[in-house]
C-alpha positions in Angstrom: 48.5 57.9 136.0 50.3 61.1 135.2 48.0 63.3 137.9 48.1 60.8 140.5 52.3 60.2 139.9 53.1 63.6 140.1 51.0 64.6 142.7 52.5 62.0 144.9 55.9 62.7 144.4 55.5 66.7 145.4 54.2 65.4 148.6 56.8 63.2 149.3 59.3 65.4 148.0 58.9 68.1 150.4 58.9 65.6 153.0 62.7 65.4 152.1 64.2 68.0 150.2 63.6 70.9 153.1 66.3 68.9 155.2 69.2 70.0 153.3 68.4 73.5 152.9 67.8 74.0 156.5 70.9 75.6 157.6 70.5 77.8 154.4 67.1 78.7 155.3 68.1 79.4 159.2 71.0 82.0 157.4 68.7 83.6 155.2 66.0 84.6 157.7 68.3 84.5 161.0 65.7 82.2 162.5 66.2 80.3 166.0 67.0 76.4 166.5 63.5 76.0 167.9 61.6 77.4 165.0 63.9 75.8 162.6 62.0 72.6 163.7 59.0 73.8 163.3 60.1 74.6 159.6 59.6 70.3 159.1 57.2 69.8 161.5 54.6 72.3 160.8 54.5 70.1 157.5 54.8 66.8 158.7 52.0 67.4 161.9 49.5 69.2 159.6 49.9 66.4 156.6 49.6 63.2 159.3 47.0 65.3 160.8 44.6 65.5 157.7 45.1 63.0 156.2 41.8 60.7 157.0 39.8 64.2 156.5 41.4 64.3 153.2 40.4 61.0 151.9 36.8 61.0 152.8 36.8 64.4 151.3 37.3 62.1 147.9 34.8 59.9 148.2 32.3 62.7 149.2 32.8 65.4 147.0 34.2 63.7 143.8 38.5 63.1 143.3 38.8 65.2 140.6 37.6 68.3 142.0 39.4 67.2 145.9 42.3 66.2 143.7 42.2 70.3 142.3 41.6 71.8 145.8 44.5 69.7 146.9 47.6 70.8 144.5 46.1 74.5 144.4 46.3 74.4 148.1 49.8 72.8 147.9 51.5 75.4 144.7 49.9 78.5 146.1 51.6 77.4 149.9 54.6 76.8 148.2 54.9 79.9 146.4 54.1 81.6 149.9 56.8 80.0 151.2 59.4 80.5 148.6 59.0 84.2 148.9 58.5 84.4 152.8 60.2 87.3 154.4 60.2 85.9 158.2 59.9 82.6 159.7 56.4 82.6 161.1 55.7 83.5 157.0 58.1 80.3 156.4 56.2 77.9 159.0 52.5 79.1 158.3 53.4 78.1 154.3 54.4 74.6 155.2 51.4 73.8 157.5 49.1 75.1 154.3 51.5 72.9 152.2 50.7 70.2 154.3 47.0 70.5 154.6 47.2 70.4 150.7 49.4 67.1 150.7 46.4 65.9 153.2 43.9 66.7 150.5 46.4 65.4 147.8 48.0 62.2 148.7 44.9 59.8 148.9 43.2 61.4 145.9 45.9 60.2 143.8 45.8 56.7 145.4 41.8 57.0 145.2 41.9 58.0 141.3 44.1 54.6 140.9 42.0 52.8 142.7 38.6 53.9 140.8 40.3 53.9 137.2 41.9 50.3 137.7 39.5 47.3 139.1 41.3 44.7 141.1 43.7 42.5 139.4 47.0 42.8 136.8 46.3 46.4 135.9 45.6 48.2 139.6 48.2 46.4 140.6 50.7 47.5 138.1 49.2 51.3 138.4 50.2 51.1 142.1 54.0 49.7 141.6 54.0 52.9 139.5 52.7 55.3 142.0 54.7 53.8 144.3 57.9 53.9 142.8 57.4 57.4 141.9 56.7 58.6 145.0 59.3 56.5 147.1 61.7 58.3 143.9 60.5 62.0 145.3 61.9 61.1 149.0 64.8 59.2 147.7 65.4 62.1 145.4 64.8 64.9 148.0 68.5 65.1 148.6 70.0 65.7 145.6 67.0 68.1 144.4 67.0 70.1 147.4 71.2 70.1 147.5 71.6 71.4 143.4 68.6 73.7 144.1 70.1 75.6 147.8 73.9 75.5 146.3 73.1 76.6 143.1 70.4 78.8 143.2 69.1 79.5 146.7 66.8 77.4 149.2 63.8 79.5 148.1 63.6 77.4 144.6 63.3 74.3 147.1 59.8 75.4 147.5 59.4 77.6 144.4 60.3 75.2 142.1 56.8 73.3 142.9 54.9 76.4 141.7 55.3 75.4 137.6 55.2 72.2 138.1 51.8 72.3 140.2 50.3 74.8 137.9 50.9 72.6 134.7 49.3 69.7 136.4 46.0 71.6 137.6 45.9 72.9 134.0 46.5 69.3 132.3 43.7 68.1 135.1 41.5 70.3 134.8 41.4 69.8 131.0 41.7 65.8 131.0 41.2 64.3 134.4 37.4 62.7 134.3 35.5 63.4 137.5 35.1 60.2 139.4 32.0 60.8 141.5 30.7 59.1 145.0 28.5 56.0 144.6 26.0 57.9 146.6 23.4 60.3 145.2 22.1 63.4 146.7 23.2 65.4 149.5 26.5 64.6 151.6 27.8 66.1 154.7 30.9 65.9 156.4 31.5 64.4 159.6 32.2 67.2 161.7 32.7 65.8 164.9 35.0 62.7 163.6 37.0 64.6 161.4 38.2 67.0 164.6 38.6 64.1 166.7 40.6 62.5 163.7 42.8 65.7 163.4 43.5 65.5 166.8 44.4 63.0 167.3 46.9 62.4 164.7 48.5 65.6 164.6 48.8 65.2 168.6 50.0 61.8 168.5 52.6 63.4 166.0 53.8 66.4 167.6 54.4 64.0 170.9 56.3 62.0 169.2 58.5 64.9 167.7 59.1 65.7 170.8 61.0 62.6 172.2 63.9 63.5 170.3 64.6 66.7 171.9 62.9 66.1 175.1 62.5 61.9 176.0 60.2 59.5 175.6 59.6 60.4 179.5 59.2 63.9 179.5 55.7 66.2 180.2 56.0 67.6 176.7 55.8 64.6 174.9 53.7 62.0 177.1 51.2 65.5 177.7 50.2 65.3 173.5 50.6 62.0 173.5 48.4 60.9 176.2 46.0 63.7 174.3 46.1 62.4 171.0 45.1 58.7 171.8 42.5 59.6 173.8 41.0 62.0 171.3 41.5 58.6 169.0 39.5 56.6 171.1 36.7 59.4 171.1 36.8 59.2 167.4 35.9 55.7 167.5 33.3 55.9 169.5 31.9 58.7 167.5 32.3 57.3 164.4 30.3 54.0 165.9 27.3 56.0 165.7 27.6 58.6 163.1 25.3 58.4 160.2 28.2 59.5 157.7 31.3 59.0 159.6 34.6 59.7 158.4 36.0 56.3 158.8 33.3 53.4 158.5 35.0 51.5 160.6 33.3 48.2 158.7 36.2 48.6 156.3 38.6 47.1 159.7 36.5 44.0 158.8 38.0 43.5 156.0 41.7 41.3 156.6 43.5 42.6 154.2 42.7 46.4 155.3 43.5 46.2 158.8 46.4 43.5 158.7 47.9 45.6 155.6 47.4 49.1 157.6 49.6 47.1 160.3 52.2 46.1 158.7 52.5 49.3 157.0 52.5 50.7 160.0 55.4 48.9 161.2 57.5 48.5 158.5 57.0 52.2 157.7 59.6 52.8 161.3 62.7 51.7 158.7 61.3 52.9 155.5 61.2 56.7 156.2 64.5 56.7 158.6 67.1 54.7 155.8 67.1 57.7 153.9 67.7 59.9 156.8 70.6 57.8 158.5 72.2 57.2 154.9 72.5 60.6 154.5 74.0 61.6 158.2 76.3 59.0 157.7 77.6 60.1 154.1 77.6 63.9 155.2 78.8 63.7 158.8 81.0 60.6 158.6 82.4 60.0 154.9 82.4 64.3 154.6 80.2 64.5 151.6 78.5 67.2 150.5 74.7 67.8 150.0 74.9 67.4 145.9 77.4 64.0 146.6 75.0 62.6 149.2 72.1 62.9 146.7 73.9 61.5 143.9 74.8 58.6 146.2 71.7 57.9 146.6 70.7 57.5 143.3 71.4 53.8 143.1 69.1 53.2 145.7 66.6 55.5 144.4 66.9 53.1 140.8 66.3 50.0 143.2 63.2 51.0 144.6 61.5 52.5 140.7 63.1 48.8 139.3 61.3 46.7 142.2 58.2 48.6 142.3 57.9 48.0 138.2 58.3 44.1 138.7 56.7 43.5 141.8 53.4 43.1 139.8 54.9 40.1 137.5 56.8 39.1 140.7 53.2 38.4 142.4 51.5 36.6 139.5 54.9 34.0 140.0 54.7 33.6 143.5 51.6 35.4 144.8 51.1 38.6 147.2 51.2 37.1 150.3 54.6 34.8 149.6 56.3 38.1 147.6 55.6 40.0 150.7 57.9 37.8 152.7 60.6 37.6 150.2 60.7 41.1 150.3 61.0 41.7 153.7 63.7 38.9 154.3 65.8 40.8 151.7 65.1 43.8 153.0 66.0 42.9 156.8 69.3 41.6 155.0 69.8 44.5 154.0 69.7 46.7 156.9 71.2 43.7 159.3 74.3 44.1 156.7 74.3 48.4 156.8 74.3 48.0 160.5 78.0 46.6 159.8 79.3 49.8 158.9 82.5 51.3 159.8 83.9 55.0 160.5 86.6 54.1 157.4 84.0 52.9 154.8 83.4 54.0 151.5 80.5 54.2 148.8 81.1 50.9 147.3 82.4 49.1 149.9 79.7 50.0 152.6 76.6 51.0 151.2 76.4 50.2 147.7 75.4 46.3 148.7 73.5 46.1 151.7 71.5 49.8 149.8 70.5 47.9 146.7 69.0 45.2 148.5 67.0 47.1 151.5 65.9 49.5 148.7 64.9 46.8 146.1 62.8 44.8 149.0 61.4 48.0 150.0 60.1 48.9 146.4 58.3 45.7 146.4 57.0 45.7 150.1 55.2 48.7 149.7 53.8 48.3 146.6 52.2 44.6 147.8 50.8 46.3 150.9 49.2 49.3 149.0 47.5 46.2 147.1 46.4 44.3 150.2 45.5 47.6 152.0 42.8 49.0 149.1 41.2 45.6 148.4 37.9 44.4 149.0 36.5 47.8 149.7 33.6 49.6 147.9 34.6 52.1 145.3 32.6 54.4 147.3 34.7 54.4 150.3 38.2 54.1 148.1 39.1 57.9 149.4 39.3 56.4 152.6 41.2 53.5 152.2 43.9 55.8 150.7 43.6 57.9 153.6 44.5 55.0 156.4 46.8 53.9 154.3 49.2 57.1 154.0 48.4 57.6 157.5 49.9 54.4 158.1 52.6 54.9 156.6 53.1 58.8 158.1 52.7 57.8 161.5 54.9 54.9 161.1 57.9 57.0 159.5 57.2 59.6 162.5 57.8 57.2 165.3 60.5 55.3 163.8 62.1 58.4 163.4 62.1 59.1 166.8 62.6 55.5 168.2 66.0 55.1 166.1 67.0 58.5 166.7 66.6 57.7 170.5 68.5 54.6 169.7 71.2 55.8 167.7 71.9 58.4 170.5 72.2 56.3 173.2 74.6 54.1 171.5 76.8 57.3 170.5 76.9 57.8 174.1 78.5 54.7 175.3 82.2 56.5 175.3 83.2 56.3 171.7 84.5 59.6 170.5 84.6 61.0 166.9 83.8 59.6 164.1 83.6 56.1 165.5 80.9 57.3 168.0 78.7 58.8 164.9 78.8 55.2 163.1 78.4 53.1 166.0 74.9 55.1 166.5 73.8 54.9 162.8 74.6 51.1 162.7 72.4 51.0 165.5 69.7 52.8 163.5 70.0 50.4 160.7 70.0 47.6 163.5 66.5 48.4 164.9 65.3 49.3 160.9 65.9 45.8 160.5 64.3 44.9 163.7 61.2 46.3 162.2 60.9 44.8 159.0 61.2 41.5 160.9 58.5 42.5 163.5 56.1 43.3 160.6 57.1 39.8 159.1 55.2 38.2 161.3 51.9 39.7 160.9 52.1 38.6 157.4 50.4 35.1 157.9 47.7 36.8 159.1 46.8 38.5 155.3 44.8 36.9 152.8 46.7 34.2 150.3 46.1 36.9 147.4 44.7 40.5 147.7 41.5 39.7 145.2 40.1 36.8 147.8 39.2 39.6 150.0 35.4 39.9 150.5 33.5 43.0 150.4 32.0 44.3 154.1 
């Protein structure tokens, strides 16, 4: 539990925290707007990009020792970037951070997954690896605001080189190896995993580019018209591969593919709240970084508090009905933000309407982690963990981009000022809720409870 926590919450944390010291960072090595971007997206392209590749790497070569390859990967790119000297230094550190995030992330959802059969106590291990996580991009804020005004924006990224060398040592002495069900010699799918990488990481990038560029332009409907065509190569490959990289028998399973889905979907308004929130509180209400992450606390303490009882939650009501709870209060929740106002204030604006989207969030991704990694052989766990964190990156990415898009064009519509600012975040929060209800109605299509699944 204490490997696969922490290792999750560095990932997501770097996710977040690098957006506050970015005009720190652009200061401190006099680097350009355009490369500035590529200061988040070299992370976020390279992690949504490796991701499958990572979680096959489990099941093939054993999590423990992935697991170790991962967070070395990870602290030694971090400590690369906290002393770069130039920005091509700066962005080749966080696309090796996010390769080791690739390698990372599902190995700590695969070691849950492999230490916990199905039932009461996987379920509870994944509330708590999903409560910690969601905690390292709710957190990201306020880490990344003490850490650039207090110290400088280097320790944003330094600050993960203790903390990953402790775990490797603590793993490394007390982790137990959790092999591959399969005995002999194993090889990697070549072919699939390039096609995978591809794909995803082209698929990303093209949709990075809609907010500077369009949904229309050449620069992002090139990459994207790239990356889903070297997705649809990737399943044909993987069709007749003799090891692929994704079986895709796993799709057969309902609560896999209707889990990934909804994760998918839902995963537009998860990633984006925290971003909006934040614009809002800094741009709007005036706050500074260290406020903003403190305001955010509450709904940081939402999403640990729902993730810890959504397992007694579903032994009340099951997974199925919990899941649709949860996403009517979470809707609520980002229906009733959307109301917000150029005069509001912390209590009276976002203290409400954040508990309840961040307490339904807690408990909707926890319940679809425990639909999305039933049913499946132990041996193909890794890549469970993979779609499923590919899933929920790819989601984030594009609802990112859509609400962005959305948010803009409302902000456009003659308002000036201040009023103009909140009209377009409201709108944000209006299409987050959009989403959640979207992905309500996939829901009926999932199994009654996660353990019902069969085994392809």
């Amino acid at each position: 539990m204490f490997a696969a926590c922490v290792g999750q919450f560095v990932v997501v944390l770097d996710i977040s925290v690098i957006n506050v010291a970015l005009p720190s960072i652009r200061a401190g090595l006099d680097i350009g707007a355009g490369s500035l971007q590529w200061v988040v997206n070299a992370y976020v392209i390279t992690f949504a990009g490796l991701l499958l590749l990572g979680g096959r790497a489990s099941d093939l070569f054993g999590r423990k020792s992935v697991y170790l390859v991962g967070l070395g990967i990870f602290t030694a790119a971090s400590l690369m970037g906290g002393l770069a000297t130039s920005s091509w230094m700066l962005i080749v550190a966080r696309a090796l951070q996010g390769l080791g995030a690739a390698v990372l992330s599902p190995a700590t959802l695969t070691i849950l997954t492999t230490t916990f059969p199905e039932g009461t106590g996987r379920v509870r291990a994944i509330a708590i690896w999903t409560a910690v996580g969601t905690g390292g991009g709710a957190a990201g804020g306020l880490i990344g605001g003490v850490l650039t005004d207090f110290l400088s924006w280097r320790w944003v990224l330094l600050i993960n080189v203790p903390l990953g060398l402790l775990v490797i040592v603590a793993s490394a002495l007390w982790l137990a190896e959790s092999r591959p069900g399969k005995t002999g010699r194993h090889r990697l799918d070549v072919p699939g995993a390039v096609l995978a990488t591809l794909g995803a990481g082209s698929v990303a990038y093209g949709i990075s580019q809609t907010e500077s560029h369009g949904w229309g332009s050449a620069q992002a409907l090139s990459f994207l018209f790239l990356g889903f065509a070297a997705l649809a190569a990737f399943c044909a490959v993987e069709r007749r591969a003799a090891e692929p990289l994704v079986p895709l028998g796993i799709f057969r399973v309902r609560s896999v593919s209707v889990a990934n889905v909804i994760t998918l979907v839902s995963g537009m308004a998860f990633y984006a709240m925290w971003f909006f929130l934040s614009l809002y509180m800094q741009n709007v209400l005036k706050y500074s970084a260290v406020e903003t992450g403190l305001a955010l606390l509450p709904h940081t303490f939402a999403v640990i508090l729902s993730a810890q009882l959504a397992p007694r939650m579903m032994r009340w009501v099951g997974g199925r009905t919990l899941l649709a709870l949860a996403s009517v209060l979470t809707a609520a929740g980002f229906f009733w933000q959307a109301t917000m106002e150029a005069d509001g204030s912390f209590l009276a604006t976002m203290l409400g309407p954040g508990i309840a989207f961040s307490f339904g969030a807690g408990v909707m991704m926890t319940v679809q982690s425990v639909f999305a990694t039933a049913g499946v052989p132990l041996e193909q766990s890794g890549v469970v963990a993979g779609l499923v964190n590919t899933s929920r990156t790819m989601g984030g990415a594009l609802g990112l981009s859509v609400l962005s898009s959305l948010a803009a064009g409302r902000t456009d519509r003659g308002e000036t000022g201040l009023e103009a600012l909140t009209s377009g975040y409201a709108s944000a929060f209006f299409g987050s809720g959009v989403a959640i209800v979207l992905s309500m109605a996939l829901i009926v299509l999932l199994p009654r409870s996660p353990r019902s699944t069969a085994t392809p």
